[in-house]
N, C-alpha and C positions, 0 to 999 in steps of 0.2 A: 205501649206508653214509653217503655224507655231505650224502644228502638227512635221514638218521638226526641226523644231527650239528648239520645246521643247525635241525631241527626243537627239539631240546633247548636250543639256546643261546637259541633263542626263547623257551621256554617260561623258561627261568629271568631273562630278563630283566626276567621280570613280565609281559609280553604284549605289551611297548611297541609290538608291529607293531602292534597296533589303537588305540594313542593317541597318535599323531601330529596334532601342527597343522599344515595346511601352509599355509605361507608365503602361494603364490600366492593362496589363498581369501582368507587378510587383506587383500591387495592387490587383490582385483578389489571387496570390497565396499569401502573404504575412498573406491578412485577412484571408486565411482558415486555415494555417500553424500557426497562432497567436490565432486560433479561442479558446474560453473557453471550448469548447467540447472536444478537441485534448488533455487536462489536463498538458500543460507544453511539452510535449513530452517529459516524461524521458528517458532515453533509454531502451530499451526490453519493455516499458512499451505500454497497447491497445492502449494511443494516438499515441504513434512515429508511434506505426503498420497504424492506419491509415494518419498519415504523408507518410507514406513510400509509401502507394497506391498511394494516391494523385501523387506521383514524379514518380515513377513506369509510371502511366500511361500519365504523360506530356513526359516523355521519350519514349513513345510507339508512341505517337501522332505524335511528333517530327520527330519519325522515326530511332530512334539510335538504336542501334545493342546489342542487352543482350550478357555478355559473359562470362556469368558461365555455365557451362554444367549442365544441369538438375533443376539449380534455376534461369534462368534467368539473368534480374537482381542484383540478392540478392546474397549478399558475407555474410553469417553468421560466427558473429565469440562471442567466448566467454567474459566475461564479469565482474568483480566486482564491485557491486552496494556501498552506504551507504557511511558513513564521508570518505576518501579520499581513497575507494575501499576494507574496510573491512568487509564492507555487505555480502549478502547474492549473488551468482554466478548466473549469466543472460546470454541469449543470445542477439542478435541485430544484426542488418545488414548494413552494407555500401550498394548504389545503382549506378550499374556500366552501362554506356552508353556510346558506342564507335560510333565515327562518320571515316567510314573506308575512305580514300581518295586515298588506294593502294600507299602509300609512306609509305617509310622507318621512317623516326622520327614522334614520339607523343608529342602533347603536354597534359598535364594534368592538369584540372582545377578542384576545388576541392570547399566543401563549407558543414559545419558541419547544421545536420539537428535535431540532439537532442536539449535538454535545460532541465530544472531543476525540471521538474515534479512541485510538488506539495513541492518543497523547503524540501524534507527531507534528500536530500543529502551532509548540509554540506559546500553549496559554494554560499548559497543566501547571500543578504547582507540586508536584511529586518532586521526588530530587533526582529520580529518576523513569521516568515518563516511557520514554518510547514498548513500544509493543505492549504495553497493559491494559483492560479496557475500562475505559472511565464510562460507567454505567450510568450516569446522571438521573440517579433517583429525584431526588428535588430540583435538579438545576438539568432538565427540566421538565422530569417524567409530570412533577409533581404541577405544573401549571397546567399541561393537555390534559391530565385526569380532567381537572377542575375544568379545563376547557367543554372537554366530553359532556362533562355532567351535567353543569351549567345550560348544555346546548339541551341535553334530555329535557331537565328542569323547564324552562320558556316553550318546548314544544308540547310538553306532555301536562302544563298545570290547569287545565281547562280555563286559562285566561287567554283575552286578545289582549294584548297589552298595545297600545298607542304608538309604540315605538316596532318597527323590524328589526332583529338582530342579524349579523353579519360574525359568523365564528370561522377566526384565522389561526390556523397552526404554521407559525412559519419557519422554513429553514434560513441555514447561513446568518442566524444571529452569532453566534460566537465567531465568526470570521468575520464581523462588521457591521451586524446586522443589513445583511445582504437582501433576506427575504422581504423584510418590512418596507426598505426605502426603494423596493422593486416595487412595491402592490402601491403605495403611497404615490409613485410614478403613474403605472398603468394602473390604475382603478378599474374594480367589477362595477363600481356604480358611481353618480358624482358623489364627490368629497362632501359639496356644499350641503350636501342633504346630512351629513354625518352629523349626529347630535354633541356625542365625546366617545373615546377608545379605551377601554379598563385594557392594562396590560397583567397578565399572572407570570410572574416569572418566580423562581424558587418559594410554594406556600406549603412545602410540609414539611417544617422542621419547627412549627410552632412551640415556642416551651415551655412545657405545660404549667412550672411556676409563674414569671413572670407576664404570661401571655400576651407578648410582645409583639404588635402587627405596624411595619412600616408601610407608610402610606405615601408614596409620592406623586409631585402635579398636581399636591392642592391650590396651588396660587394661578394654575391656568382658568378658572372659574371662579368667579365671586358665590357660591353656592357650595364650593367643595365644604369648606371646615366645617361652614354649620349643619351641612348634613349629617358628617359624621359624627359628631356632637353628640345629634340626634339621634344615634344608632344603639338600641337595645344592647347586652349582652355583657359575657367579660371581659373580652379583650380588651386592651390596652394600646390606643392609636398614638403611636408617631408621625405628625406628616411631617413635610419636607414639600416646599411651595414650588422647587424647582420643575418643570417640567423638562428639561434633559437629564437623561442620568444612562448608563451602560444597559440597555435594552429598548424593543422593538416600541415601545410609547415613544420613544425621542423622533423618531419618523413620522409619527402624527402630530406632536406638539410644530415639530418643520413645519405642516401643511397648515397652522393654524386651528390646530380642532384638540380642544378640551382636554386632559387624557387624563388618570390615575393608573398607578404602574403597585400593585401589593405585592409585599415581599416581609415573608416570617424572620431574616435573619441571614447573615453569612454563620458559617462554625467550619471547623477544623477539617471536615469532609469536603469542602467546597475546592474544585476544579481539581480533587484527587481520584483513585480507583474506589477509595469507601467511600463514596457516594451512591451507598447501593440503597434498595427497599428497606429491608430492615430496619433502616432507621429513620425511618419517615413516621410522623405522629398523624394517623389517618383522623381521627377523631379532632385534631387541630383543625386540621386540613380541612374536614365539613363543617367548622365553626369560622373559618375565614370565606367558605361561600356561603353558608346563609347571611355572613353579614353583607355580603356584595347582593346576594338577592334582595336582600331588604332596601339597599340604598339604590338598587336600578326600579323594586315597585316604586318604591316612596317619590323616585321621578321623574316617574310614567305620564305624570299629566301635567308637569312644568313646562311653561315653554323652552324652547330654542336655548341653551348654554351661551352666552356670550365669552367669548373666546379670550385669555388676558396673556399677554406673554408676561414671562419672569425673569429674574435673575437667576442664572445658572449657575450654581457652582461651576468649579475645576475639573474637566472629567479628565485630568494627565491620571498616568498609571505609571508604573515603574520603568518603561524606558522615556517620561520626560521631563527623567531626572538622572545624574549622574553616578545616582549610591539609591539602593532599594533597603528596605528594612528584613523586607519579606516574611511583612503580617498581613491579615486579613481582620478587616478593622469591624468591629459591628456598628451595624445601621441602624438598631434598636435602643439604645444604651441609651438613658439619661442622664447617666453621672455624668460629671467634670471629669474632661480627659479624654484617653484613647482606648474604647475596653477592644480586649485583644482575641476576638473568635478563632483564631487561628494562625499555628506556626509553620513555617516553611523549614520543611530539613533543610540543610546545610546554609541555610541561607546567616546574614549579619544576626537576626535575631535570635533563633536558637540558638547559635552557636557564644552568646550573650550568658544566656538563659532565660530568655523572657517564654514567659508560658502562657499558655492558654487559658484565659482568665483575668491574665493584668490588666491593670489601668496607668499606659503612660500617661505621665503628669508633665516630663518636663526632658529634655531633650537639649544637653551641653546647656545655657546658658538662656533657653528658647521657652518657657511655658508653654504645654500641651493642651488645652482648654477642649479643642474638640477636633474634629477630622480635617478642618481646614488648616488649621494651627500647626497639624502636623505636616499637612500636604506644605504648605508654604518654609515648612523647618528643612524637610527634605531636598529641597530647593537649595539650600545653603550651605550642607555637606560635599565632602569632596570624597572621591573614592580612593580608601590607604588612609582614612583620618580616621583618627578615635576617640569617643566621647563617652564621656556619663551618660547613663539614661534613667533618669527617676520612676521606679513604679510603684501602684499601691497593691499590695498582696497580703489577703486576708486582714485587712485594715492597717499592715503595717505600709511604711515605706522603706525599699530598698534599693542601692544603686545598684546598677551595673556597670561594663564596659562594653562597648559595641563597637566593632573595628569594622567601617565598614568595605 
């Protein structure tokens, strides 16, 4: 009788025994994708190669369907290395894995597997970069875990689900996203058939108080906000309607196809050497994919996404502008203002004292309101000029000078 019993509380739970992520699996690929051996995984470079086996063979195990003729796997495509792709010509590979369900629409889920090698590329934010190995725990061990898992979870939930999944690890995002607008070019399958593209780029650094989850490319579908509305749980959603932004979804929003790009937060580790394991919130990390599992069941039997373009923000970055701050701004923040994840040694702002933590408010004569406010302040500076910088630190406010 109460093997009866437990058997029915199961069944009404919706099945959940078979769509569990577990923890452990994010954390054994996270550590070997982050490991010091793998040297950064620049892209083309021997670490990402054996990145790339590692995920090759979770996709074999898994059971998903290679669907390159003759390579498996492995979509090779070309490549410029060095400061913002003037280097020296590479190859690399995105890692492709079809889960077939014999339905008409795909969905595509995506999550970049490169990172910054040994910091000669140009995009670390050390003060001093070269020969160190930037491990990229979250940015971006932390999105192919999930990618992995996720892919486990849709083969292994004893569901057909209505849709086919399409699981892409690609290279050459931080050189330009190079892999994405490769595949986006030559497709494994037609586009048309694509329903929308979840991108996971940095999801394990969730934090644990405010459980802060940015959502972005809600405005590419009249269906995104109120889904997530509708989403169980604690988290705390920020979208952001734009569908471009600095990663591999900005390649599918081009082709006209739906996307959300999740993302726990920039912090003080971001594009540095401590961006190792350690400090990845695993337990975050499994409460940002069962929430994506829940919004891919919940629509499993909707039809076709209609496609909406947006208004894009600014995506300039510090060379298109003549004076950099050299902060890392947060994406999750609701206050008024600039809150500040992250400071760059030697850069205008340290050397200020603005810390990790602040909230710029206001900028020479410029009110700070939000990321745009400041992008557009930046704009106005000249390089050798010095200005006030208003912040609020621990509820007070206090100026600064910033020479930039």
């Amino acid at each position: 009788m109460r093997a009866i019993v437990l058997f029915v509380c199961l069944f009404l739970s919706g099945l959940n025994l078979f769509a569990q992520i577990d923890q452990a699996k994010l954390k054994q690929h996270i550590k070997i994708l982050a490991a010091d051996s793998l040297n950064g995984r620049g892209a083309g470079s021997e670490g990402e190669q054996m990145a790339a086996v590692y995920i090759e063979n979770q996709f074999k195990n898994i059971g998903l369907t290679p669907m390159i003729e003759n390579s498996g796997y492995r979509q090779s495509f070309p490549f410029k290395g060095g400061v913002h792709g003037t280097g020296t010509a590479g190859t690399a590979n995105n890692l492709i894995g079809f889960l077939d369900n014999h339905t008409e629409q795909t969905v595509i889920l995506g999550a970049h597997y490169d990172h910054l090698g040994l910091g000669e590329n140009g995009s670390s934010l050390d003060a001093n970069p070269q020969g160190k190995i930037h491990n990229g725990a979250d940015d971006n061990a932390s999105g192919v875990a999930g990618l992995i898992e996720l892919a486990r979870h849709f083969a292994k939930n004893k569901t057909k689900e209505k849709h086919n999944f399409l699981f892409i690890a690609f290279s050459g995002e931080e050189l330009g996203l190079f892999g994405s607008k490769y595949f986006t070019e030559h497709p494994t399958l037609d586009l048309s058939k694509v329903d929308y593209m979840i991108n996971l780029d940095m999801i394990g650094r969730l934090d644990p108080i405010t459980k802060a989850l940015a959502v972005s490319g809600t405005g590419t579908s009249a269906v995104w906000e109120d889904e997530l509305k509708k989403l169980d749980g604690n988290l705390k959603i920020k979208s952001d309607s734009a569908g471009m932004g600095p990663s591999d979804h900005t390649s599918f929003y081009l082709k006209n196809i739906p996307v959300l790009h999740f993302f726990t937060g920039s912090h003080s580790d971001y594009h540095k050497p401590s961006d190792d394991w350690q400090k990845i919130n695993f337990s975050g990390e499994k409460e940002v994919l069962a929430l994506i599992i829940k919004l891919i069941d919940d629509l499993d039997a909707t039809p076709k996404l209609t496609f909406l373009a947006t208004k894009n923000k600014s995506m300039g970055s510090a060379r298109s502008f003549k004076v950099t701050l050299g902060v890392m701004p947060s994406y999750t923040s609701n206050e008024r203002g600039l809150k500040i994840d992250g400071v760059t040694d030697g850069k205008p702002a340290q050397r200020a004292g603005i810390l990790t933590g602040d909230l710029i408010i206001q900028m020479g004569d410029l009110p700070i309101h939000d990321i745009q406010a400041y992008m557009n302040a930046l704009g106005k500076f000249e390089k050798g000029q010095t200005v006030p910088v208003k912040v609020k630190r621990n509820n007070e406010v206090v100026t600064l000078t910033v020479t930039f």
